[in-house]
Backbone as numpy.savetxt, mean C-alpha at the origin, in Angstrom:
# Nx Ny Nz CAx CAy CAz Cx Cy Cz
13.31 -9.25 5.39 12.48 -8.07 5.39 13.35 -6.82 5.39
13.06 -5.88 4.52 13.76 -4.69 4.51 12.67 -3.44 4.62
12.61 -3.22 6.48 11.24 -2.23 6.83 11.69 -0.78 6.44
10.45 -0.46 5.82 10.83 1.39 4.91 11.25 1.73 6.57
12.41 2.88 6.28 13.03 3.91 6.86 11.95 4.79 7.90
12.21 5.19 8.39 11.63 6.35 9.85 11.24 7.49 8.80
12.32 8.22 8.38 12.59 8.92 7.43 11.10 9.02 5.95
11.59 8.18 5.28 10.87 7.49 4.33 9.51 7.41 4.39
9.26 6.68 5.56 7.63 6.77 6.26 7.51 7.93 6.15
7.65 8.87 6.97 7.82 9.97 7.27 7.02 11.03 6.14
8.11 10.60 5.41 7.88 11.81 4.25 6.92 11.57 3.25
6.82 9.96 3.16 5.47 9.45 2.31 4.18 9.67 3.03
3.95 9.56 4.07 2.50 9.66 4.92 2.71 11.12 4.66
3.52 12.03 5.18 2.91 13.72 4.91 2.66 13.94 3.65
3.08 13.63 2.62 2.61 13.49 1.20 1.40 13.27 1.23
1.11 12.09 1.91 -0.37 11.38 1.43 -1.37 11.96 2.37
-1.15 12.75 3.37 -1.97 13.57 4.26 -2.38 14.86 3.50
-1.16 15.34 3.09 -1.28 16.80 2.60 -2.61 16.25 0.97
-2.36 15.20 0.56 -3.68 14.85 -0.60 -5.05 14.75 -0.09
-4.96 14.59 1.54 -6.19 13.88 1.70 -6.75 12.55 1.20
-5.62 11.48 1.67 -5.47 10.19 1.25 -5.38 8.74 2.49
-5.39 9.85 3.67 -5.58 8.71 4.74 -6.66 9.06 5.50
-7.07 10.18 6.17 -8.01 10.14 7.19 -9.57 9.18 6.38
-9.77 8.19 7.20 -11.14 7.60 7.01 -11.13 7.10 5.44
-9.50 6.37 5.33 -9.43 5.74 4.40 -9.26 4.16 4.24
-9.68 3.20 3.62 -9.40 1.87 3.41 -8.50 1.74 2.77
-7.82 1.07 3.56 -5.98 0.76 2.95 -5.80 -0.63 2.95
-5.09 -0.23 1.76 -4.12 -2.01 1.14 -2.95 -2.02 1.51
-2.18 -2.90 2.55 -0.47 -3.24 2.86 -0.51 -4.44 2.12
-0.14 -4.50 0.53 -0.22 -5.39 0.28 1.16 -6.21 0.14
2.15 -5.73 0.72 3.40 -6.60 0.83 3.97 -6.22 2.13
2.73 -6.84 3.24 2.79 -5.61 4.90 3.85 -6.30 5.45
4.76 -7.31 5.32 6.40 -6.96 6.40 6.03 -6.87 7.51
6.51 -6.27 8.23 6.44 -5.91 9.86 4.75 -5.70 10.20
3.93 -4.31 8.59 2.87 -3.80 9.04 3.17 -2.61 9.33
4.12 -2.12 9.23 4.66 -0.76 9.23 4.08 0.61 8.88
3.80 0.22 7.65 3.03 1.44 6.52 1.13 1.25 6.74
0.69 0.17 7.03 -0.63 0.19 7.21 -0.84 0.31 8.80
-0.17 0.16 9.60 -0.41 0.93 11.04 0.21 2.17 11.20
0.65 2.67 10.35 0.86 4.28 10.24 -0.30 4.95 9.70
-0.41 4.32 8.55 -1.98 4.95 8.09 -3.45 4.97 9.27
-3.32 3.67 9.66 -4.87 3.74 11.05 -4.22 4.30 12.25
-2.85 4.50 12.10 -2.23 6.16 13.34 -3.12 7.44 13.00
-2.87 7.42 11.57 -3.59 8.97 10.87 -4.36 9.05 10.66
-4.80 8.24 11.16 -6.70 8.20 10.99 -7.11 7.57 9.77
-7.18 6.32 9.50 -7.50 5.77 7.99 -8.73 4.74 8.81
-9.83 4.46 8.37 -10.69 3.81 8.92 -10.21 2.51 8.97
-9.86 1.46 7.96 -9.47 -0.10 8.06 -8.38 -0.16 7.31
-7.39 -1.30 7.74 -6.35 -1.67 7.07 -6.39 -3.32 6.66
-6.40 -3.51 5.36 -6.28 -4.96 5.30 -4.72 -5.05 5.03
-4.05 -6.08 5.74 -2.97 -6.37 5.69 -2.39 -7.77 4.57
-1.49 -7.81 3.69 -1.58 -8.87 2.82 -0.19 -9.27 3.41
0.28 -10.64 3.57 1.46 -10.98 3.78 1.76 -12.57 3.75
2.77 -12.93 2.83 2.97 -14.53 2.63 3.88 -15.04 3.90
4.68 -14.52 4.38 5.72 -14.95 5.44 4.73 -15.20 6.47
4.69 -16.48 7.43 3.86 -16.82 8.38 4.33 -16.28 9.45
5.58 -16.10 9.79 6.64 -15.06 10.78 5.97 -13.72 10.60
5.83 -12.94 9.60 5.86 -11.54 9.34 4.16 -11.23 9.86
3.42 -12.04 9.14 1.79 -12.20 9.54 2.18 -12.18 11.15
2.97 -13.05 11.78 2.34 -12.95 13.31 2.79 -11.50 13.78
4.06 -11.24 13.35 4.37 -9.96 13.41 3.76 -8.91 13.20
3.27 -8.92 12.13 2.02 -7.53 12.03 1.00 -8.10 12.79
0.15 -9.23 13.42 -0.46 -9.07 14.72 -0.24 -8.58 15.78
1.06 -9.06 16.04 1.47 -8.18 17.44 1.53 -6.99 17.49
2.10 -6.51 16.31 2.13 -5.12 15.98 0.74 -4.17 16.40
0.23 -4.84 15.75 -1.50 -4.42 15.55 -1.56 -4.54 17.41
-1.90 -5.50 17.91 -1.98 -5.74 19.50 -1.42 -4.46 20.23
-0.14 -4.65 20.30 0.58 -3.32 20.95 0.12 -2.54 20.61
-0.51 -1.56 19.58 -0.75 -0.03 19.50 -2.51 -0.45 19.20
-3.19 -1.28 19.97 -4.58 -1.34 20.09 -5.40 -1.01 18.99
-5.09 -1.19 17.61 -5.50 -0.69 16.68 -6.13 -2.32 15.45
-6.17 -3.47 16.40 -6.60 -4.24 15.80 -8.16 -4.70 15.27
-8.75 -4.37 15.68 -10.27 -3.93 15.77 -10.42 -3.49 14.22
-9.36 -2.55 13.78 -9.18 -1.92 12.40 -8.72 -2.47 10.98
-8.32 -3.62 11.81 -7.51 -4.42 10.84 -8.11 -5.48 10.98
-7.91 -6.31 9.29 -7.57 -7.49 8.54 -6.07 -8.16 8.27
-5.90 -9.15 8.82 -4.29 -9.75 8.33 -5.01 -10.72 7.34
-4.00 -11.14 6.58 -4.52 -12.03 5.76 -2.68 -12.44 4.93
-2.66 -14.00 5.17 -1.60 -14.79 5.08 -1.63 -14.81 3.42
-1.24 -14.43 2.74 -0.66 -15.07 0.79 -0.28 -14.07 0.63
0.16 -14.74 -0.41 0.72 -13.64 -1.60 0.21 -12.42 -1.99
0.68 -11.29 -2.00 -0.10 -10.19 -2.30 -0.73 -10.04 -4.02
0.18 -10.50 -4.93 -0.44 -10.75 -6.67 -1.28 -12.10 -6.87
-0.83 -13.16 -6.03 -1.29 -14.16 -6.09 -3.01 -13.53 -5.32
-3.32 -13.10 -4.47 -4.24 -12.83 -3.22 -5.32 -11.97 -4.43
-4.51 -10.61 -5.13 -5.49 -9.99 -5.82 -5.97 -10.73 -7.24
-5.21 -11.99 -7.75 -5.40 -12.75 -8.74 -6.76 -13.63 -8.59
-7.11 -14.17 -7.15 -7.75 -14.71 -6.87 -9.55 -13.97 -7.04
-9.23 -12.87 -7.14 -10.82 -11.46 -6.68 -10.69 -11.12 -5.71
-9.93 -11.58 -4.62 -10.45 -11.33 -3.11 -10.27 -9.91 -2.67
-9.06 -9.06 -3.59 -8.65 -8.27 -2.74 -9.94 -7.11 -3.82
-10.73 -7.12 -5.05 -11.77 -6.57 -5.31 -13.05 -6.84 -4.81
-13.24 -7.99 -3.64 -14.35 -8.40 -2.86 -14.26 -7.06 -1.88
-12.98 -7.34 -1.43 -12.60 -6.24 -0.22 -12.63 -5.17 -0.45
-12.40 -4.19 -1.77 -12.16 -2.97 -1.83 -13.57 -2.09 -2.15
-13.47 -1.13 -3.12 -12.67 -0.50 -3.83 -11.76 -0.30 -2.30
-10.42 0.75 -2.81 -9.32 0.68 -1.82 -9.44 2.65 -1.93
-9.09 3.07 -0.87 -8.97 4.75 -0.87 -7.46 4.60 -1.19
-6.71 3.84 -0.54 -4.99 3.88 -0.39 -4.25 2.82 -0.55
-3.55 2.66 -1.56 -2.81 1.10 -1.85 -1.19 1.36 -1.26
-1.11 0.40 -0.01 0.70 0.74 0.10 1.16 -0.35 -0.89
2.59 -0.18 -1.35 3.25 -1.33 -2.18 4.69 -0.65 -1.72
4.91 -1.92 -0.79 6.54 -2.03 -0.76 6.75 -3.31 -0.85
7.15 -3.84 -1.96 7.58 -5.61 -2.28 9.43 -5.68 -2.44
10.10 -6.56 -2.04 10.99 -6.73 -2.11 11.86 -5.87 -3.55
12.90 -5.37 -3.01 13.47 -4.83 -4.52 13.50 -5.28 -5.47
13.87 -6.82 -5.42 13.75 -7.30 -6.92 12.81 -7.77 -7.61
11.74 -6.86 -6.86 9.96 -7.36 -7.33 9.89 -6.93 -8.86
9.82 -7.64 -9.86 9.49 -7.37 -11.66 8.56 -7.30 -12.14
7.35 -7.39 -10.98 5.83 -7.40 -11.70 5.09 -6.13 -11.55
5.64 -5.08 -11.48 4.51 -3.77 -11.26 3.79 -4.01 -12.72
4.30 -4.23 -13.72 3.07 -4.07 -14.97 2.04 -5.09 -14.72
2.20 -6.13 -14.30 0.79 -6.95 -13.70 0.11 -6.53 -12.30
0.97 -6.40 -11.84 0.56 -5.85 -10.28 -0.22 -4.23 -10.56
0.47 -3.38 -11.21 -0.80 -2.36 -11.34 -1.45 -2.79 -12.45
-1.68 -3.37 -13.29 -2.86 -3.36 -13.61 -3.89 -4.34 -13.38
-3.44 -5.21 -12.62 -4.46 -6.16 -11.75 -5.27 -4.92 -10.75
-4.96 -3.83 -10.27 -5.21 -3.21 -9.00 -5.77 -1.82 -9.44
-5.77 -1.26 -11.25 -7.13 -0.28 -11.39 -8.02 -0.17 -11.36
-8.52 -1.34 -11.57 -10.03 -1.55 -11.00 -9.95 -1.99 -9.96
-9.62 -1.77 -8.88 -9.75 -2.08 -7.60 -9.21 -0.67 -6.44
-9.07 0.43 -7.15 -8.84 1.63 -6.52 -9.47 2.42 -7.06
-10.59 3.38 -5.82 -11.41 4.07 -5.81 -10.97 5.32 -6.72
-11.83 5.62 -7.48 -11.83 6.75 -8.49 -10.69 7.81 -8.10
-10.58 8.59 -6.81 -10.21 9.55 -5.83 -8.98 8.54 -5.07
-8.82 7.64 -5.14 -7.53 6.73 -4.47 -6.49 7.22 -4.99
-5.38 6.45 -4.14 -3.89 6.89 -4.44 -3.04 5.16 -3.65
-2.44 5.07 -4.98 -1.25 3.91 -4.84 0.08 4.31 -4.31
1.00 3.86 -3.18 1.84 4.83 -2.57 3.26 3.58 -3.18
3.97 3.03 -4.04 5.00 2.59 -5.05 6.32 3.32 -3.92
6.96 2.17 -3.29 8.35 2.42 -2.50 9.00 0.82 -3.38
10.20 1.52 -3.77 10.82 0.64 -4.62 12.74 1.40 -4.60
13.42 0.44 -5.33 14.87 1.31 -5.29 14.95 2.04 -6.31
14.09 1.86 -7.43 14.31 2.75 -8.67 12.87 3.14 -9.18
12.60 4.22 -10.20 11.64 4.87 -10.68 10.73 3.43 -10.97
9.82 3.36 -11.16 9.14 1.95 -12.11 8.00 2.63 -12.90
7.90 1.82 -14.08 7.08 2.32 -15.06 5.34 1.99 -14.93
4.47 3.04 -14.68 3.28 2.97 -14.30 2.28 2.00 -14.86
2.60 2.59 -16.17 2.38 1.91 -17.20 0.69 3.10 -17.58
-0.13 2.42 -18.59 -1.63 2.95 -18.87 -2.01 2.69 -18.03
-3.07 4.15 -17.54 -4.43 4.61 -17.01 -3.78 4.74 -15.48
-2.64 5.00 -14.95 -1.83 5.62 -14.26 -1.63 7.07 -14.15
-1.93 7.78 -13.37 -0.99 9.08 -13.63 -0.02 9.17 -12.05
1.07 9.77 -12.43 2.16 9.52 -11.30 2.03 11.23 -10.86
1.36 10.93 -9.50 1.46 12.31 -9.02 2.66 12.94 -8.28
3.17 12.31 -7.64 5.00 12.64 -7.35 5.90 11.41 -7.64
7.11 11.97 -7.22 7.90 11.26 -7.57 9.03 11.60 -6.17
9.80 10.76 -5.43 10.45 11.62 -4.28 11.50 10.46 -4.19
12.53 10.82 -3.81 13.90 9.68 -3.70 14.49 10.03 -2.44
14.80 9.63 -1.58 15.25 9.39 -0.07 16.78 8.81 -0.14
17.54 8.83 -0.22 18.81 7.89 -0.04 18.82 6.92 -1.14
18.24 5.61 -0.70 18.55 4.64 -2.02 16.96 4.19 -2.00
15.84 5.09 -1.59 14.64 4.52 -2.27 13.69 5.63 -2.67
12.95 4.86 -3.70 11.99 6.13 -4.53 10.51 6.18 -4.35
10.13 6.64 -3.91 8.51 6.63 -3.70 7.49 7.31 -4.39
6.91 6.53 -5.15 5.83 7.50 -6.29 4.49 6.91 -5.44
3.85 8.24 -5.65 2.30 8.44 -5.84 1.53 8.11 -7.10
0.80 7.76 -6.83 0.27 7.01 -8.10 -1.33 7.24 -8.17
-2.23 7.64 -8.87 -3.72 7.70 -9.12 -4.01 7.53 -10.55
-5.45 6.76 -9.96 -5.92 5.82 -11.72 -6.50 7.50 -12.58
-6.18 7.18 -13.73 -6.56 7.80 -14.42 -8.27 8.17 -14.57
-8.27 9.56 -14.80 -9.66 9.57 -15.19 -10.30 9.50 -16.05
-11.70 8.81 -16.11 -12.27 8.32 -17.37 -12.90 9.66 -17.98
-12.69 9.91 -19.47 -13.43 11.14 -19.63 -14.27 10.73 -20.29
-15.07 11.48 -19.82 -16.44 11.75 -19.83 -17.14 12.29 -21.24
């Protein structure tokens, strides 16, 4: 596990505050690790967090997590794969989503399936929060609302395109 930075957090949640992207928002940790980034969000007031995580270690970990700062009530854990999990429907049973976190291991190669498995599954007004070591390509019906680099990681904002009308 390589948990985003103090820092990093930091500067991505005030980003996503200053949008109006967490308070009384439904959030996706869909590669939740520790649980880090989706119990920061139900810190800032985000109504529910579903948590996605394949490591059976890391799942108990983001329970405890959840336990200690009494914020479990708010949350969903849920053990698989995070592409495998939204491949299945489940994670469009669960949504639409206000806030998608995505921090997957660096040498993760699937953002072109992974976002586009996940536009139809983020609310019109949503925002995808992309922590990775390098820029990654959005691909269609994406628009990349920032772009921000920290040391050795890059964090884009991300919202589905709008359908015109």
């Amino acid at each position: 596990m390589r948990p985003t930075t103090d820092r990093v957090r930091e500067s991505m949640f005030n980003a996503l505050h200053s949008r109006g992207a967490v308070v009384d928002a439904r959030v996706l940790d869909l590669f939740a690790g520790t649980g880090a980034l989706g119990i920061e969000a139900l810190s800032r007031g985000a109504a529910h967090a579903t948590f996605v995580e394949r490591a059976r270690e890391a799942v108990e970990l983001v329970e405890v997590n959840l336990d200690a700062c009494d914020l479990s009530i708010q949350a969903t854990v849920v053990r698989a794969d995070g592409p495998g999990w939204l491949a299945t429907g489940l994670g469009g049973a669960a949504g639409p989503w206000d806030l998608v976190l995505l921090d997957p291991p660096y040498d993760f190669d699937g953002w072109t399936d992974l976002l586009g498995s996940l536009i139809e599954l983020v609310a019109a007004d949503g925002v995808v929060a992309v922590e990775s070591d390098r820029e990654i390509d959005a691909g269609p019906r994406w628009n990349v609302d920032s772009r921000r680099r920290t040391a050795g990681t890059v964090v884009m904002l991300l919202r589905p395109e709008s359908d015109p009308a």
